[in-house]
DRENDO-1510 file (C-alpha; in Angstrom, 1 decimal, always signed):
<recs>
REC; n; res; u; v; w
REC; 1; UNK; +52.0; -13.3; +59.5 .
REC; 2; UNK; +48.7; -14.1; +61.6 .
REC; 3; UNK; +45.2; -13.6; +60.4 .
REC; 4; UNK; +44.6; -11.3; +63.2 .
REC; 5; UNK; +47.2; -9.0; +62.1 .
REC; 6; UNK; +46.0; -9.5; +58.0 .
REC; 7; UNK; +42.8; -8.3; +59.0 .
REC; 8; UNK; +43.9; -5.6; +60.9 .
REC; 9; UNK; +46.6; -4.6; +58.4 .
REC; 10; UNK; +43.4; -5.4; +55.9 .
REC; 11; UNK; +41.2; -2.9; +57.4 .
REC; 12; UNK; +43.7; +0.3; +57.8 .
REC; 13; UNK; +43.8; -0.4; +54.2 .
REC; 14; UNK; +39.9; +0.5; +53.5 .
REC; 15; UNK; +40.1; +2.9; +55.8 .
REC; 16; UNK; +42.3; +5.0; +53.6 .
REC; 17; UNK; +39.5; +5.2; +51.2 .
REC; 18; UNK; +38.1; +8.0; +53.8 .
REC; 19; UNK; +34.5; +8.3; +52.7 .
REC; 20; UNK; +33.9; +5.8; +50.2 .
REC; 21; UNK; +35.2; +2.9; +48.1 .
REC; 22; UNK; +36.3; +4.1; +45.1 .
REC; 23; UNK; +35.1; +2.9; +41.4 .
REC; 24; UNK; +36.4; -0.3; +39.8 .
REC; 25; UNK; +39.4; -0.3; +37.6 .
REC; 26; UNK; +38.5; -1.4; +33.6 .
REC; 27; UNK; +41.5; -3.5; +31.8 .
REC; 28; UNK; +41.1; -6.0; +29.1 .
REC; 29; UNK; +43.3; -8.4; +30.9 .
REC; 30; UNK; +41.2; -10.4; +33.6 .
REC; 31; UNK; +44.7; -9.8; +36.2 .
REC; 32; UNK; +43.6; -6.1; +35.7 .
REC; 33; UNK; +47.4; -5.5; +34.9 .
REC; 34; UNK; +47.0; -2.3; +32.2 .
REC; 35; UNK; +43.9; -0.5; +33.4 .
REC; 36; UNK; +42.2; +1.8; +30.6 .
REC; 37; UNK; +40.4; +4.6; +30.6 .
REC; 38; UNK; +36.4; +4.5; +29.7 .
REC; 39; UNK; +37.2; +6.4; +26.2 .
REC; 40; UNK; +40.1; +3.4; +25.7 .
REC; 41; UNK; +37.9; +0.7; +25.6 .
REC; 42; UNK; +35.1; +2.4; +23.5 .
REC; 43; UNK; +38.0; +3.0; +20.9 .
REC; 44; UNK; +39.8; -0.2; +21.6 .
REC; 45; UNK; +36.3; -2.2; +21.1 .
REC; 46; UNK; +35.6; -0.3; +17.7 .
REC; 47; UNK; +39.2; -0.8; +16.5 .
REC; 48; UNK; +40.3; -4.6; +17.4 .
REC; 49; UNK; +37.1; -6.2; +17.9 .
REC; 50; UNK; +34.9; -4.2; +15.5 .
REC; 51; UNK; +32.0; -3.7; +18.2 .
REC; 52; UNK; +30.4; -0.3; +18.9 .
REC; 53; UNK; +29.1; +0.3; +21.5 .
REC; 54; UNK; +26.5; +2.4; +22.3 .
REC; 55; UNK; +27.3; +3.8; +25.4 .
REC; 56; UNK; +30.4; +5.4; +27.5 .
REC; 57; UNK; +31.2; +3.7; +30.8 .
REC; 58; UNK; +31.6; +5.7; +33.5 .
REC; 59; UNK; +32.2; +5.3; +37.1 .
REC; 60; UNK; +29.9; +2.4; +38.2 .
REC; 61; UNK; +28.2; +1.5; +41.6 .
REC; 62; UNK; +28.8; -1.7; +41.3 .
REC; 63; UNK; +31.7; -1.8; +43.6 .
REC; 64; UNK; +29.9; -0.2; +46.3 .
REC; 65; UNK; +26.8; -2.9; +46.5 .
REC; 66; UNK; +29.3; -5.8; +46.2 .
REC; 67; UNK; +31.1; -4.0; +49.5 .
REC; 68; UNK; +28.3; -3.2; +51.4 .
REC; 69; UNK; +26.8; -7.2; +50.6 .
REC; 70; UNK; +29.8; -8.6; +52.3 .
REC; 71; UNK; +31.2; -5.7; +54.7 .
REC; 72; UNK; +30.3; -6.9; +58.4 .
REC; 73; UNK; +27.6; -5.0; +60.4 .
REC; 74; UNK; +28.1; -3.3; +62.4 .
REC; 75; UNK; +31.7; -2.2; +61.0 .
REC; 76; UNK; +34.8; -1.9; +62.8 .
REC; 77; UNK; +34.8; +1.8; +64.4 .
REC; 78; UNK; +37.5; +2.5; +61.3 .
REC; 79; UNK; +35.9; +1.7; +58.6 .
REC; 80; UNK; +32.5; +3.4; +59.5 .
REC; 81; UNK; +33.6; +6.4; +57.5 .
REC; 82; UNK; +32.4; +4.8; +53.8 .
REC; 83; UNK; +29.6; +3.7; +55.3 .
REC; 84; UNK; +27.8; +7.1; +54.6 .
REC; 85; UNK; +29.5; +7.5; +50.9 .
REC; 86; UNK; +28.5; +3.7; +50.2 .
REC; 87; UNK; +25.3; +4.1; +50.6 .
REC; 88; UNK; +24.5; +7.9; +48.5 .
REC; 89; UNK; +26.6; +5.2; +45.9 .
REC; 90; UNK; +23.8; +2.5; +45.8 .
REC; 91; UNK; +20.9; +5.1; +46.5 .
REC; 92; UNK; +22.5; +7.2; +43.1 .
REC; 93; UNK; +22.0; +3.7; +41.0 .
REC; 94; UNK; +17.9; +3.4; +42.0 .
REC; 95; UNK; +15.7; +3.8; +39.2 .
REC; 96; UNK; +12.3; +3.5; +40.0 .
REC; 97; UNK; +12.9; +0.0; +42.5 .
REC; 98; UNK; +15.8; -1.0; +40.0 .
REC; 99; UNK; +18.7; -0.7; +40.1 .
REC; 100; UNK; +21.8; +0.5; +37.0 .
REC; 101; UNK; +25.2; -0.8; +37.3 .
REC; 102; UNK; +26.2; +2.7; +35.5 .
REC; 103; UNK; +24.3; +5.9; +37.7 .
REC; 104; UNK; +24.9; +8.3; +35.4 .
REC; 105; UNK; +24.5; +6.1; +32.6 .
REC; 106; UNK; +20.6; +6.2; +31.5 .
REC; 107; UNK; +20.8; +4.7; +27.9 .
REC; 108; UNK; +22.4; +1.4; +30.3 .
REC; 109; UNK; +19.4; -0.5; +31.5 .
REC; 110; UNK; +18.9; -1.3; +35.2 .
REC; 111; UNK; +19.2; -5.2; +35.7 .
REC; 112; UNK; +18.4; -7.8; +38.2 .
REC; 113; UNK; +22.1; -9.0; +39.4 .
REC; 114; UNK; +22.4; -5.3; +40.5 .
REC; 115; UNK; +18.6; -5.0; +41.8 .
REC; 116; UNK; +19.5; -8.3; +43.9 .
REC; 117; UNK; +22.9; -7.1; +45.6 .
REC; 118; UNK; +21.6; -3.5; +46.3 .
REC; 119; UNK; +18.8; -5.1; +48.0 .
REC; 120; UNK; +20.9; -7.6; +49.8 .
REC; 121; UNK; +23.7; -5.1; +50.9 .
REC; 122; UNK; +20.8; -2.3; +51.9 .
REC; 123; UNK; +18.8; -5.8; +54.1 .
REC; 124; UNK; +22.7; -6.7; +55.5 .
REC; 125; UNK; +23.7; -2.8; +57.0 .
REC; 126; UNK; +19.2; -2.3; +58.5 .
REC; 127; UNK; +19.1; +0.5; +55.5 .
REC; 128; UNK; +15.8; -0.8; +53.4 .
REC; 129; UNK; +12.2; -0.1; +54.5 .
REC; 130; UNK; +10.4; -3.0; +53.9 .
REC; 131; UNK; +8.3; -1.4; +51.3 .
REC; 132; UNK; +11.2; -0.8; +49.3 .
REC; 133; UNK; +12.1; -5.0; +49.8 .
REC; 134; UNK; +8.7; -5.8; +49.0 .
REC; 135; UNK; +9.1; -3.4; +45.9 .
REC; 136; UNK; +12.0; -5.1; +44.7 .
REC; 137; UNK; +10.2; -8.6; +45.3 .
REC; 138; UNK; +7.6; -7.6; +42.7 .
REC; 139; UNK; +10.3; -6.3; +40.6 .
REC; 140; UNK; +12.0; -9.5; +40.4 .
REC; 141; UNK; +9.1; -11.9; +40.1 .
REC; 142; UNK; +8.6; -9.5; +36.6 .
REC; 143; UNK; +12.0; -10.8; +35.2 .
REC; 144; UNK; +11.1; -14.4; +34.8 .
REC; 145; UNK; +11.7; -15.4; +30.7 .
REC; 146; UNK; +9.0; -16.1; +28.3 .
REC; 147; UNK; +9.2; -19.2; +26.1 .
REC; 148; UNK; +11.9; -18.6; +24.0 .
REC; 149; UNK; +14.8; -20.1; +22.4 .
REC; 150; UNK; +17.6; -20.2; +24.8 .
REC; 151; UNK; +15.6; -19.2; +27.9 .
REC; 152; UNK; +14.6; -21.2; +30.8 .
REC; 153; UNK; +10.7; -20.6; +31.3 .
REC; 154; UNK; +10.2; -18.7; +34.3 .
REC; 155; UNK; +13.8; -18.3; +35.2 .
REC; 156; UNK; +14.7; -14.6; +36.0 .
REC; 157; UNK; +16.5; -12.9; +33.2 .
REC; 158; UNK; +19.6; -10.3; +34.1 .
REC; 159; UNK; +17.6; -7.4; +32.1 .
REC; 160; UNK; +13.7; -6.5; +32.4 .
REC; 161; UNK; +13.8; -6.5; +28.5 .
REC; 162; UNK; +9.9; -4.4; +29.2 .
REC; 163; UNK; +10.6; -1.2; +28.1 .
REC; 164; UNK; +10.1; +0.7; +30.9 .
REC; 165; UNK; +12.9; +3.1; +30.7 .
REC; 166; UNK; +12.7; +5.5; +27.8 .
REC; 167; UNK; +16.2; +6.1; +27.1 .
REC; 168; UNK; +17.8; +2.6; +27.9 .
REC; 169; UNK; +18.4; +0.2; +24.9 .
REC; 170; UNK; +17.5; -2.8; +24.5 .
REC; 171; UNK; +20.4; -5.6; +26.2 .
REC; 172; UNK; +18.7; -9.0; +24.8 .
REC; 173; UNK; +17.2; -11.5; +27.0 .
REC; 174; UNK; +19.8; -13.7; +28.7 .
REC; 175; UNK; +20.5; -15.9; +32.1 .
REC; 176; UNK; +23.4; -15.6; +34.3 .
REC; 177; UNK; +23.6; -18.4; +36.9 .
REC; 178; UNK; +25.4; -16.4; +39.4 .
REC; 179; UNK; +22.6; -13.8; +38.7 .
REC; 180; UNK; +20.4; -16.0; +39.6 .
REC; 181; UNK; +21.7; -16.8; +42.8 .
REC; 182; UNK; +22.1; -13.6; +44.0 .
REC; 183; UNK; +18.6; -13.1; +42.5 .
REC; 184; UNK; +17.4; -15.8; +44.8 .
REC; 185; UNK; +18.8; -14.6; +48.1 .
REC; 186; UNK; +17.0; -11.5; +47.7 .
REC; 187; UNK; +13.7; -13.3; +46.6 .
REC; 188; UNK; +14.6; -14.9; +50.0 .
REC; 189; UNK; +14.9; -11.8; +52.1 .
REC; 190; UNK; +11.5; -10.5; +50.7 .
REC; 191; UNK; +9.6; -13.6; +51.7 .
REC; 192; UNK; +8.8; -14.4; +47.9 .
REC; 193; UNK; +10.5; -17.9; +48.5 .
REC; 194; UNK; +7.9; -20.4; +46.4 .
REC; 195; UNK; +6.4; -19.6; +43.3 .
REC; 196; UNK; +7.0; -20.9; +39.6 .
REC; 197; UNK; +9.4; -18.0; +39.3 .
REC; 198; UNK; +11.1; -18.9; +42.1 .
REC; 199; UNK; +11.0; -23.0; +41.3 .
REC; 200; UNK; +12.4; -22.1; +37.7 .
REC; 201; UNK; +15.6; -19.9; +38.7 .
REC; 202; UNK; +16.8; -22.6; +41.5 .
REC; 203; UNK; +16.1; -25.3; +39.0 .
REC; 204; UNK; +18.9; -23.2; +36.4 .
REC; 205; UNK; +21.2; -22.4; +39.5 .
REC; 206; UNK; +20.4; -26.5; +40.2 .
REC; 207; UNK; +21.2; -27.5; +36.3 .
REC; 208; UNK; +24.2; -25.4; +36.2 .
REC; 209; UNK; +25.9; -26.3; +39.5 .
REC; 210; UNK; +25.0; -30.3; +38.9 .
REC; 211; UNK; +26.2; -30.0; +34.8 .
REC; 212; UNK; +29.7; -28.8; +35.6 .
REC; 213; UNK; +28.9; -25.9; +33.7 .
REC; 214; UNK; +30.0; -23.6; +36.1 .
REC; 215; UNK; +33.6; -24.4; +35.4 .
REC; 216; UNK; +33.8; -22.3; +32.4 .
REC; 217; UNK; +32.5; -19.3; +33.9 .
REC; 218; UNK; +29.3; -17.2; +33.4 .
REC; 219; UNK; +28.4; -14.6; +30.7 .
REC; 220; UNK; +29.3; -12.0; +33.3 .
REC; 221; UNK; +31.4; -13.5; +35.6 .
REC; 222; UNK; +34.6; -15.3; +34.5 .
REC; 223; UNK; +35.6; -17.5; +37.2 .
REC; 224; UNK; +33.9; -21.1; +38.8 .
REC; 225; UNK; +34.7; -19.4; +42.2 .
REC; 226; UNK; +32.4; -16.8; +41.6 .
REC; 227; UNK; +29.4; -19.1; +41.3 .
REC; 228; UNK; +30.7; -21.2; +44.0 .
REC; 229; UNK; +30.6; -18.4; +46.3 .
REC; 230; UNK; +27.2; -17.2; +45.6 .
REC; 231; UNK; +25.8; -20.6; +45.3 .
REC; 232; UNK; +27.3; -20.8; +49.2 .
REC; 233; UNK; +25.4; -17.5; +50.1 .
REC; 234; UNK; +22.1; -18.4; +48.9 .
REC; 235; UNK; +22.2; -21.9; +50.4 .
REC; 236; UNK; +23.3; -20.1; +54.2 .
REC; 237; UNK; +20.5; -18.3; +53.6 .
REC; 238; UNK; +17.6; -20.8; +52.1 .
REC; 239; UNK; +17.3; -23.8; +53.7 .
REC; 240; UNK; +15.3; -25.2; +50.9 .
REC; 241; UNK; +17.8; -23.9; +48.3 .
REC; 242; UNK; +20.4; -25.9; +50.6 .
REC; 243; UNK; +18.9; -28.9; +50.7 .
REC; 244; UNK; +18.9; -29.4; +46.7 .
REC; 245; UNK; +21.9; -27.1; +46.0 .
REC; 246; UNK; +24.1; -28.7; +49.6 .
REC; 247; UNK; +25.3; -31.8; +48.7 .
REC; 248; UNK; +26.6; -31.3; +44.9 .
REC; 249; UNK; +28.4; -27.9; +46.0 .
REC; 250; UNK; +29.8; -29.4; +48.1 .
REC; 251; UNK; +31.1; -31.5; +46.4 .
REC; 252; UNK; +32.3; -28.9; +43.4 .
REC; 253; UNK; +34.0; -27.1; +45.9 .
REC; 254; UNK; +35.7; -29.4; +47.7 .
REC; 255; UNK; +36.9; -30.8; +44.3 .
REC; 256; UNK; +38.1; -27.0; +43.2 .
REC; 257; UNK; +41.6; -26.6; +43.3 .
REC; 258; UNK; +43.1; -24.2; +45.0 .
REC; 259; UNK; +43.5; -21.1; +43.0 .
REC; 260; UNK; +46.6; -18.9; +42.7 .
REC; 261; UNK; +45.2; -15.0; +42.7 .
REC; 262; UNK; +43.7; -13.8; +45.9 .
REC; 263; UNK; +40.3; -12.8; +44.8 .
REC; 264; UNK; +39.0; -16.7; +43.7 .
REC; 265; UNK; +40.8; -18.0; +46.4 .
REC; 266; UNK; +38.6; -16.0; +49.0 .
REC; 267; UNK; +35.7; -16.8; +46.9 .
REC; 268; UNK; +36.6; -20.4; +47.6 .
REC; 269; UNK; +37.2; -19.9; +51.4 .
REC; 270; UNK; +34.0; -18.4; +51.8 .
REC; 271; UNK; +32.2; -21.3; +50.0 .
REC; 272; UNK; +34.6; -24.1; +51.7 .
REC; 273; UNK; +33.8; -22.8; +55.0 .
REC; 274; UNK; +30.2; -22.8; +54.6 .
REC; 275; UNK; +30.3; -26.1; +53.4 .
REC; 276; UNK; +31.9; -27.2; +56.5 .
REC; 277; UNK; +35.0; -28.2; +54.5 .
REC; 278; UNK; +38.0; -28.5; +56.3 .
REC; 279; UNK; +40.3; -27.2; +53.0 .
REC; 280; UNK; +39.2; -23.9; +53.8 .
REC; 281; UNK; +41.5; -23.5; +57.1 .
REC; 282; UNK; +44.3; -24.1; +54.3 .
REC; 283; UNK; +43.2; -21.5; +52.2 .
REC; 284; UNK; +43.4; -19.2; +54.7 .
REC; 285; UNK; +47.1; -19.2; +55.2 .
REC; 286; UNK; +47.7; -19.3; +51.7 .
REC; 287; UNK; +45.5; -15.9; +51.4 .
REC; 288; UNK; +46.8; -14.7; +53.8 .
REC; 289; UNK; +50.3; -14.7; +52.1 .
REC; 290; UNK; +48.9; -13.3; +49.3 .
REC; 291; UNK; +48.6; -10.2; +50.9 .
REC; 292; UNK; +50.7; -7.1; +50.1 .
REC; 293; UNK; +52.5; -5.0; +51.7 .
REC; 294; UNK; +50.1; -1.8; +52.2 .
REC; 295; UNK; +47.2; -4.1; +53.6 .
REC; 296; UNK; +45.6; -4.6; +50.3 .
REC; 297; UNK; +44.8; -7.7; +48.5 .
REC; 298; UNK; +45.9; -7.8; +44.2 .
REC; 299; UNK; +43.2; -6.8; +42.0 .
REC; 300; UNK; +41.7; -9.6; +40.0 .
REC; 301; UNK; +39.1; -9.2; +37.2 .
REC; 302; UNK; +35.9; -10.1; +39.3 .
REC; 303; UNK; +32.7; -9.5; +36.7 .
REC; 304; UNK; +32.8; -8.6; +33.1 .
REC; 305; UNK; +31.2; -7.1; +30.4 .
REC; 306; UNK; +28.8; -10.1; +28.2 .
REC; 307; UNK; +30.1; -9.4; +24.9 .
REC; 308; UNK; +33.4; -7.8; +25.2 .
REC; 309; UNK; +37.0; -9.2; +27.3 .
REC; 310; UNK; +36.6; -6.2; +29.6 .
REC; 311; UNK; +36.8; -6.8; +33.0 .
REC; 312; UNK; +36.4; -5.2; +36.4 .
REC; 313; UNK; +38.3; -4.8; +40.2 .
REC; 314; UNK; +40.2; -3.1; +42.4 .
REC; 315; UNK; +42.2; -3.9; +45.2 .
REC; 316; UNK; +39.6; -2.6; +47.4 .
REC; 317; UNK; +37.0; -5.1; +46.5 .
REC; 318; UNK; +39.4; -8.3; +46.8 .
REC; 319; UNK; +40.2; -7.0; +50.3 .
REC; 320; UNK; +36.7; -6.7; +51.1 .
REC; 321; UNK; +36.7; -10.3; +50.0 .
REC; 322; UNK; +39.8; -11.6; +52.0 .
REC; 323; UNK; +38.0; -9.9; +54.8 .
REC; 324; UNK; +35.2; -12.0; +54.6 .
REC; 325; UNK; +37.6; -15.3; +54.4 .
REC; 326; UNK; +39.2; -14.1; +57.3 .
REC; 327; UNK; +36.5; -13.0; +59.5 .
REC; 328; UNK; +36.9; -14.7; +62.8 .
REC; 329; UNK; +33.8; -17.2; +63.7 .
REC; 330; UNK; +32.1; -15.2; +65.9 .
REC; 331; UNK; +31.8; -12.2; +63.5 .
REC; 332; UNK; +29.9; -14.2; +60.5 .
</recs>
């Protein structure tokens, strides 16, 4: 089967999501292969791993920012139905200029990854005033760590940790590499480009990318792709951040073997391609067989949550991935 006819067969597949993309699955396997219900895994983390936690997940908007960041605009006349519904979906998860993973979750504290990708997907479909990207400049300039043990001075944390909501709990101060790069790209697309801040979080994306580090994953995101990938973005998008960040990803990526579910191995198309890599035409192909028979790419675990093996996809978002791989050089 040709590309042409994956993305086509790709896109009738979205489209059956009518006005919006739905929520992503939960499962404590990262192939997503026995989804569980929100109420499973608070009983399932108090029983087995003796963790309580202290709030119910519900329905998250994650899905819907990650879409929108990597959804083409404008979209094909077929998928401009969830356009609409993706957007109430990010605008439900503002607080304030931040922005929750969880809308309907207050005792969840808005953090920076989703502050950064809301943003970025609002910037990518014309649907942010600049005053609001200006807001969320300031907002992530705020987030750079104190001197503490285990921080990176200046580097943007993935919680606020100021107390600004009343009902949200404390989530501990912590760095996320891929955090930071999305972080950065929207730093980028607010003109907030230079600053110690700014110096601080490329100089951790920098250290982790250079270290190897990224092999084992993030705190929030499982797999090397991931961090690949978003390194990619941000360098496509910050020619400073691509001169220091260029040459050693691509290296790392053209290094990366090939991976076997469909969701790391469009992460790594996306990355190969913008590194000018000629392995990413063979990643195509093979993506390309991954997918199934109703249109859809498998659901992989794509983020997780930091302290517990509970991870997050759909079938949707992979698609919206393979899409990306796929997209034909004049659409990028």
């Amino acid at each position: 089967m040709g590309e042409e006819l994956a993305r086509e067969r790709g896109w009738n597949f979205l489209a059956t999501a009518a006005d919006t993309l739905p929520p992503a699955s939960l499962a404590f396997e990262i192939d997503l292969r026995t989804p569980v219900s929100p109420a499973e895994v608070v009983r399932r983390a108090r029983a087995e791993l003796g963790v309580e936690l202290d709030f119910l997940p519900r329905d998250e908007g994650f899905t819907a920012m990650l879409a929108l960041d990597n959804l083409p605009h404008p979209l094909p006349p077929r998928a401009r139905p969830l356009l609409p519904g993706l957007l109430r979906t990010i605008e439900s998860c503002r607080w304030q200029g931040r922005y929750r993973f969880f809308p309907g979750v207050p005792e969840f504290a808005a953090d920076t990854d989703c502050t950064a990708l809301a943003t970025a997907a609002l910037h990518r479909h014309r649907s942010l005033l600049r005053s609001r990207l200006a807001e969320t400049g300031r907002h992530l300039l705020a987030a750079g760590a104190p001197v503490a043990a285990g921080l990176r001075p200046g580097a943007v944390m993935v919680y606020w940790e100021d107390g600004a909501e009343p009902l949200a709990r404390p989530r501990g101060r912590k760095h996320d590499a891929v955090v930071s790069a999305n972080v950065l790209r929207a730093l980028h697309l607010a003109d907030r480009r230079h600053g110690p801040v700014v110096e601080a979080t490329l100089g951790q994306v920098e250290d982790h990318l250079r270290s190897g580090r990224y092999l084992g994953g993030t705190r929030y995101y499982p797999s090397p792709a991931t961090f690949l990938h978003a390194a990619a973005r941000l360098c496509g998008q910050c020619p400073a951040c691509a001169a220091r960040l260029g040459p050693p990803l691509r290296s790392a990526c053209a290094a990366h073997p090939a991976p076997a579910n469909a969701l790391d191995l469009a992460l790594l198309t996306i990355c190969a391609r913008a590194c000018g890599l000629p392995a990413h035409g063979t990643h195509r192909a093979a993506l390309t067989r991954l997918q199934r028979p109703d249109g859809a790419w498998p659901a992989h675990g794509y983020f997780r949550t930091g302290r517990l093996p509970v991870y997050f996809g759909s079938a949707h978002l992979t698609t919206v991935f393979a899409l990306r791989a796929l997209e034909p050089a004049a659409a990028r």
